[in-house]
N, C-alpha and C positions, 0 to 999 in steps of 0.2 A: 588240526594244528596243535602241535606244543605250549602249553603255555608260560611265559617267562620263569624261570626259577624252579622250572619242572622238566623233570624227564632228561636230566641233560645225556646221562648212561647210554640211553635209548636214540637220544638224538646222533649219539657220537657213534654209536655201530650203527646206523641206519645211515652216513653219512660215509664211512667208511667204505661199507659195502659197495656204495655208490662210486667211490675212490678211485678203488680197486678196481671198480668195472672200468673206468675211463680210461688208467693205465695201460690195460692190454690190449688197447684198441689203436695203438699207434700215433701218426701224425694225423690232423685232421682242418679242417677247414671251415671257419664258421661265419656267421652273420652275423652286421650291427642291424638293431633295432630302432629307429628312431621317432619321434610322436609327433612331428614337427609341421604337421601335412593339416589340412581342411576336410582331406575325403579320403583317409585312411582306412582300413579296417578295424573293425573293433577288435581289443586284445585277443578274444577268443577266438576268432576268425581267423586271424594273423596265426595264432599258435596254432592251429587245425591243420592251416596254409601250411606251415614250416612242419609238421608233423607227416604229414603226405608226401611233402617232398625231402624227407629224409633227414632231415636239416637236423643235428643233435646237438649243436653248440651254437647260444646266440649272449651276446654283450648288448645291455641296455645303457642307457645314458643318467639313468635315476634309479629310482628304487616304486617304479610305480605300481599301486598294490594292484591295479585291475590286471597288468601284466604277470605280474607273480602270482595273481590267483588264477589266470588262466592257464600258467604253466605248470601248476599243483598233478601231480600223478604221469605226466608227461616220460620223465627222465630227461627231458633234454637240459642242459647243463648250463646257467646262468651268472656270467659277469655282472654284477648290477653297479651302479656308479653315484658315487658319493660326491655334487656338484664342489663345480670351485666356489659358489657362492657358499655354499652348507661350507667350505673349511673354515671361517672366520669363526664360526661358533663351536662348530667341533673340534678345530685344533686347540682351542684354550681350554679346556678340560676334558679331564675324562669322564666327567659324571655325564656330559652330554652327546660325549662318543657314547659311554655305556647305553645311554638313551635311546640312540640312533640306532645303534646295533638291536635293540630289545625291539622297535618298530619295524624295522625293513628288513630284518634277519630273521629273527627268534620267529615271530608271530609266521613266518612262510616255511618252515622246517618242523620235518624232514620232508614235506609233501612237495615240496618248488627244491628242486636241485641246484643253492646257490654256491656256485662255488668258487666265486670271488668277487673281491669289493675294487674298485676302480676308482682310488678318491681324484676327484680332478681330472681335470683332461689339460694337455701341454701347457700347464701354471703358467712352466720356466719362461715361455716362449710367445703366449698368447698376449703379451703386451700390459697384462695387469698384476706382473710379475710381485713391484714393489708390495704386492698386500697379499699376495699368498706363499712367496718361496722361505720365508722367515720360520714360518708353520707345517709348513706341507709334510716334512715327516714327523714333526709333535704330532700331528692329527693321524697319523697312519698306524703310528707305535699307538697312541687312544684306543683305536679301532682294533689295531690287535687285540691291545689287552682285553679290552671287551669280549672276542672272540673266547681269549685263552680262558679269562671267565668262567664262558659257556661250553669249555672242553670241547670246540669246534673249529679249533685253531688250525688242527692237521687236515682241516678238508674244503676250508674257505683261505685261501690267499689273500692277501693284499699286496696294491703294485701303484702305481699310476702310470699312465699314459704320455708318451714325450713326444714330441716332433724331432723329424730327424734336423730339424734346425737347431738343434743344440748340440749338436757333432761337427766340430769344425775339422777343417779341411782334407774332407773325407774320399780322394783320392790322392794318392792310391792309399786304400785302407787299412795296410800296415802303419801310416802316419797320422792315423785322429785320432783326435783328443776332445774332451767337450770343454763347451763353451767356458771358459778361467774366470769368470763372473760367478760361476757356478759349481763350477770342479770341487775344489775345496770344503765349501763351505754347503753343499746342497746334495748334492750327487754323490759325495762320497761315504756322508753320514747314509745316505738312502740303499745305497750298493751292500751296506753294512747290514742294514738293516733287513733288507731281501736275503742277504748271503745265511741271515742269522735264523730267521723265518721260512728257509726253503722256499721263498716267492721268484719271480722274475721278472724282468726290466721288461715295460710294455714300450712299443715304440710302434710308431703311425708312419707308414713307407706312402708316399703318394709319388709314384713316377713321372705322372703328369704332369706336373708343378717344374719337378724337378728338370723336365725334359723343356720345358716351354722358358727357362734361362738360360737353359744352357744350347737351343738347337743348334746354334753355329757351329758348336763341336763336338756333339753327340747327335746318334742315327736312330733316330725313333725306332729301332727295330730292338736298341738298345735298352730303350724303355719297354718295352710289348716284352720283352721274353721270347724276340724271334731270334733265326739264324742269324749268323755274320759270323765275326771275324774274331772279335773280340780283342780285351786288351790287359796289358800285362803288370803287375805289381811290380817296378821295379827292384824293390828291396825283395821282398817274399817270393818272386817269380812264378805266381800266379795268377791263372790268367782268370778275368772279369767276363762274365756274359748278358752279364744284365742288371741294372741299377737296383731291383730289388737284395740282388746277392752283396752287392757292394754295397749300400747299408747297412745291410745286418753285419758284414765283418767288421766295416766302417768302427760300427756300437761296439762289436765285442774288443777291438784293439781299443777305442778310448775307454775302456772299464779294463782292459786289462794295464792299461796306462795307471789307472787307482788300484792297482795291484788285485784287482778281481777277475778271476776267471772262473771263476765255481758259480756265477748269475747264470740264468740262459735265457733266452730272451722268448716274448711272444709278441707275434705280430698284431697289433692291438685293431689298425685298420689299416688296408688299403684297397684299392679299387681305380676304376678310370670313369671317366661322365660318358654319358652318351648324347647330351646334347650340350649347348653350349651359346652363348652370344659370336659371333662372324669373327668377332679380334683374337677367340680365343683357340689359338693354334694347337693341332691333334684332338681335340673334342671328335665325339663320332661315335656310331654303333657297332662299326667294326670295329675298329681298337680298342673299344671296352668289351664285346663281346671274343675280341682275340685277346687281350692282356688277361682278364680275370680268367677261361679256358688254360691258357699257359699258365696263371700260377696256379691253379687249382691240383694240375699233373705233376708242375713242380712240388709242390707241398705233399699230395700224397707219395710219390715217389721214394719219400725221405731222400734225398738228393742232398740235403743239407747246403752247404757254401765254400768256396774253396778253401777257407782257414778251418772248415770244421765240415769236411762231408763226411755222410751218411748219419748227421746226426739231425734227426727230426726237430720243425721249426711250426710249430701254427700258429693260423694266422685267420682274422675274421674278414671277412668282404665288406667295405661300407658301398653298400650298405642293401637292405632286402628291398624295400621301397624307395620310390621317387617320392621326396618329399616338398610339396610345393610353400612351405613357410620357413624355409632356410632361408638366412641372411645372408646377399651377396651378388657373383655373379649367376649368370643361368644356370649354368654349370654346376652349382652348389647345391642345385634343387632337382637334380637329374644322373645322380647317381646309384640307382636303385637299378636292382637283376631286371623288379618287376613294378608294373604299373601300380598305385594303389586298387586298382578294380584286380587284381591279381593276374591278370595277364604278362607272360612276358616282354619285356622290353629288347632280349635277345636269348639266345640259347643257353643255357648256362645249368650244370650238375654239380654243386660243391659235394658230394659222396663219391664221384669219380663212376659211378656208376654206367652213366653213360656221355663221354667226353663232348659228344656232337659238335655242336658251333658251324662256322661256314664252313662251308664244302665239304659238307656233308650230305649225303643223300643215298637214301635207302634203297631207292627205287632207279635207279640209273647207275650204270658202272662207272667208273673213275677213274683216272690216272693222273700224277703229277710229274711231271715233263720239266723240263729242260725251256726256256725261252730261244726264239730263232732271234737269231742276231745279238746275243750277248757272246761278249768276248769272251776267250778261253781263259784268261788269269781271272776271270769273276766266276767263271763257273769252275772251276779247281779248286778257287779257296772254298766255296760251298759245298763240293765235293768230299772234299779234306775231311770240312767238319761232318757231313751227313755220315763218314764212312767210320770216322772218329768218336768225337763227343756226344756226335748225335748219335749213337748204337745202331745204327740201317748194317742189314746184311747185306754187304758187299762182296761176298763169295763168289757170285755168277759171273761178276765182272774181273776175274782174276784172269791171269795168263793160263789158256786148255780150258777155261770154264764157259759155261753154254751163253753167256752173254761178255766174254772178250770183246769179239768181232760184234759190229763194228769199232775199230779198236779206236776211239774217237774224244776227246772229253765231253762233247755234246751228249754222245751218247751213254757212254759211262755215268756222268751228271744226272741224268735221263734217269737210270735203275738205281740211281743212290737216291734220289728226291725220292720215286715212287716210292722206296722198299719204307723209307724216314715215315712220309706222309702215312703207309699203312700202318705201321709201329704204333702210331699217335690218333689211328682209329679218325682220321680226315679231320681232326678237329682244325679250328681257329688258326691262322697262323703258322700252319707246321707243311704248305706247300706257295710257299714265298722267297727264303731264303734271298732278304734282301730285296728283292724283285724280281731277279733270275731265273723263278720257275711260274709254271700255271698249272693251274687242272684240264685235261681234257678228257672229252667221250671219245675220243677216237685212240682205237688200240695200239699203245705205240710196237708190240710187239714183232718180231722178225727174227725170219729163220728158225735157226734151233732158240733162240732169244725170247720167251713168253715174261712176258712184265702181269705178275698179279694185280688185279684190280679191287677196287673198292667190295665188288660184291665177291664171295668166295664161289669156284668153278664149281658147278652141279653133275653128278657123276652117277648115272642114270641107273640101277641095276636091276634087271627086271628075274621078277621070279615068279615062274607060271605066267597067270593075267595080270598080274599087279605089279606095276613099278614104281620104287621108292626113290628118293633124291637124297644123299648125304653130301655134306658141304663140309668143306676147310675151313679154318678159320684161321686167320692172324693171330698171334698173341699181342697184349697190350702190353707197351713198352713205354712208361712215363720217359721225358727225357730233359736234359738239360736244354736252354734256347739260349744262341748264339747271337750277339751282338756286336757291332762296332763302334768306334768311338773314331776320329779322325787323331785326335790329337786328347794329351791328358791335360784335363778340365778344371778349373775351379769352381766347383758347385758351390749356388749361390741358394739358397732351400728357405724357401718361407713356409711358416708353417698354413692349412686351411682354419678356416672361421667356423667352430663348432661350434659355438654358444652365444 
């Protein structure tokens, strides 16, 4: 370790270095950390855990030193978080920003790769607003200076964290603005201040919430990042596929409302529960092990959002563990990939390395099919999109091509769902399309007509006594997921109980 008022030269090209590595690694996908449990892992454990499984970006809730000294020599790359309670004292001066920064910064560098401060978690919005939004960027501008100080300014950011319940009415997304309590006098000094500091606007996307006010007129498939239909901006003429995309434009049209378009945003957390209390509708294993699967593809992708594609967006998963001393409902305490004993809770690869999730299987071939007995206008509009937005090679089914005949939408349906589903390596979600399709073992293939399957065909080739097997393979195609909405909604967005 460095010790304060030392080495800063040395801290700031060691930090650099560090930078510059992260840079050229794209979009990426990371985890919250939180301590919140009775039977957690101990820090070192947890970082070992997340080091095995690839994991190179994780956001803490504090500045806790057992975790930052377990993260020492790692590389993996650290949000740390400056509580709402620590801003009453930090945001009134700087000598006790500079203090704070010298304890949970200085003393963990260059050895813990911090590379940025998180004061606060959704102030605006957490209901204790009257005593921290007065300060909340005094204390931030503190924290910088303290940084710029220790000439570590250009490789530790500072941001805080929002709920998307300070974007009001954020369909269609050309139309929001944030909350006018706020606008003004909080958010736009803060936009400034990121714009001025090269930082960006963290925001907390939770679809569930968001889906569980509004089902009567949104299709959970809307919330997951699955197929449908989707729906359309009527000013901008862009079409929406999923709640997570239309918040993020949501955010970026109300800041470019404060005349900012130069922020960009990270996805500070979101995630789905896997369990839940009975009243709490969408809770489940599958829709979180299919939602976090689909953003994970989305995110590496760079897919970006329809007011801004191909431009890269990440974003942290809340959260790595189940945490059994979250305040709330069940739900609050069961949003974790994996069990505190480190087990998984469902399939899940934030490196993209390998997509898995349901209907997946190594050992058994696969196809994704057509449903008997769905109507031809539900399986064309899925069609449409598998053959469209969702990128499936639809070639075979063209007019002269070996799977034309039978010239059917069923069957055409049939080779679009497969071609989607193998594109997306069988993961979560991506042989649903609404409800319209299934997996099965049985080949649907005919005629000159062969449907590739899950495992790739073995092609025997014998030379002398010895014969060898070489195999095909798919390429991986991240893709966009399609959703439907009945009707355009007035999202109604509470924020969750972090603290």
């Amino acid at each position: 370790m460095v010790a304060p008022g030392h080495g800063s030269a040395f801290l700031a090209a060691a930090l650099a270095l560090l930078a510059a590595a992260a840079s050229s690694s794209g979009a990426f996908v990371g985890v919250n950390y939180g301590s919140q449990g009775d039977n957690l892992p101990r820090p070192q454990q947890a970082v070992d855990f997340m080091r095995n499984n690839g994991i190179t970006q994780v956001r803490i809730f504090d500045a806790d030193p057992d975790i930052l000294t377990a993260l020492a020599g790692t590389g993996i790359q650290v949000i740390i978080g400056l509580t709402n309670a620590e801003i009453l004292s930090v945001g009134h001066s700087s000598a006790e920003a500079a203090s704070w920064v010298n304890k949970n910064v200085m003393q963990f560098l260059p050895n813990t790769n911090i590379t940025g401060i998180a004061v606060g978690s959704e102030v605006l919005t957490d209901g204790t607003a009257s005593l921290y939004a007065s300060i909340l960027v005094a204390t931030m501008k503190y924290i910088h200076a303290a940084l710029v100080a220790a000439n570590i300014d250009s490789q530790i950011k500072v941001s805080t964290p929002h709920s998307t319940a300070l974007i009001q009415d954020p369909f269609p997304p050309s139309r929001a603005f944030f909350d006018q309590t706020y606008a003004k006098t909080v958010v736009l000094p803060l936009l400034d201040f990121l714009s001025q500091t090269g930082s960006y606007f963290m925001l907390n996307i939770y679809p569930l919430a968001i889906y569980q006010q509004n089902r009567q007129v949104m299709s959970i498939d809307y919330a997951l990042l699955r197929p449908n239909a989707g729906i359309q901006d009527t000013i901008t003429k862009l079409t929406y596929t999923n709640v997570f995309d239309q918040m993020l434009d949501a955010a970026f049209s109300a800041m470019g409302a404060l005349n900012h378009t130069d922020v960009g945003i990270v996805v500070s957390e979101t995630g789905w529960p896997s369990r839940g209390d009975v009243t709490e509708v969408g809770v489940g294993v599958d829709n979180a092990e299919t939602y976090n699967n689909n953003l994970v593809r989305h995110i590496l992708n760079n897919t970006g959002t329809p007011r801004r594609p191909g431009i890269a967006v990440n974003a942290y998963i809340y959260e790595i563990f189940n945490e059994d001393r979250r305040q709330g409902a069940t739900s609050e305490k069961n949003y974790g990939i994996y069990y505190p004993d480190q087990t998984p809770v469902y399939s899940l690869d934030v490196t993209g390395r390998d997509s898995g999730g349901a209907g997946s299987n190594t050992s058994v071939r696969t196809w994704c099919v057509a449903k008997q007995g769905v109507s031809d206008n539900s399986l064309q509009a899925a069609l449409d999109y598998a053959c469209g937005q969702g990128s499936a090679d639809c070639s075979s089914i063209q007019p002269g091509q070996a799977c034309f005949f039978p010239d059917s939408v069923f069957s055409h349906a049939s080779f679009a769902f497969n071609s989607y589903y193998l594109k997306n390596k069988m993961a979560a979600g991506t042989c649903d399309f609404a409800g319209v399709a299934t997996v099965t073992t049985n080949d649907p293939s005919s005629g000159q007509c062969s449907f590739p399957s899950s495992l790739p065909p073995t092609v025997n080739a014998t030379v002398g006594n010895l014969t060898s097997s070489t195999s095909s393979s798919e390429p991986l195609l991240a893709s966009l997921a399609l959703c439907s909405v009945a009707t355009i909604f007035p999202l109604l967005i509470n924020s969750r109980l972090l603290f």
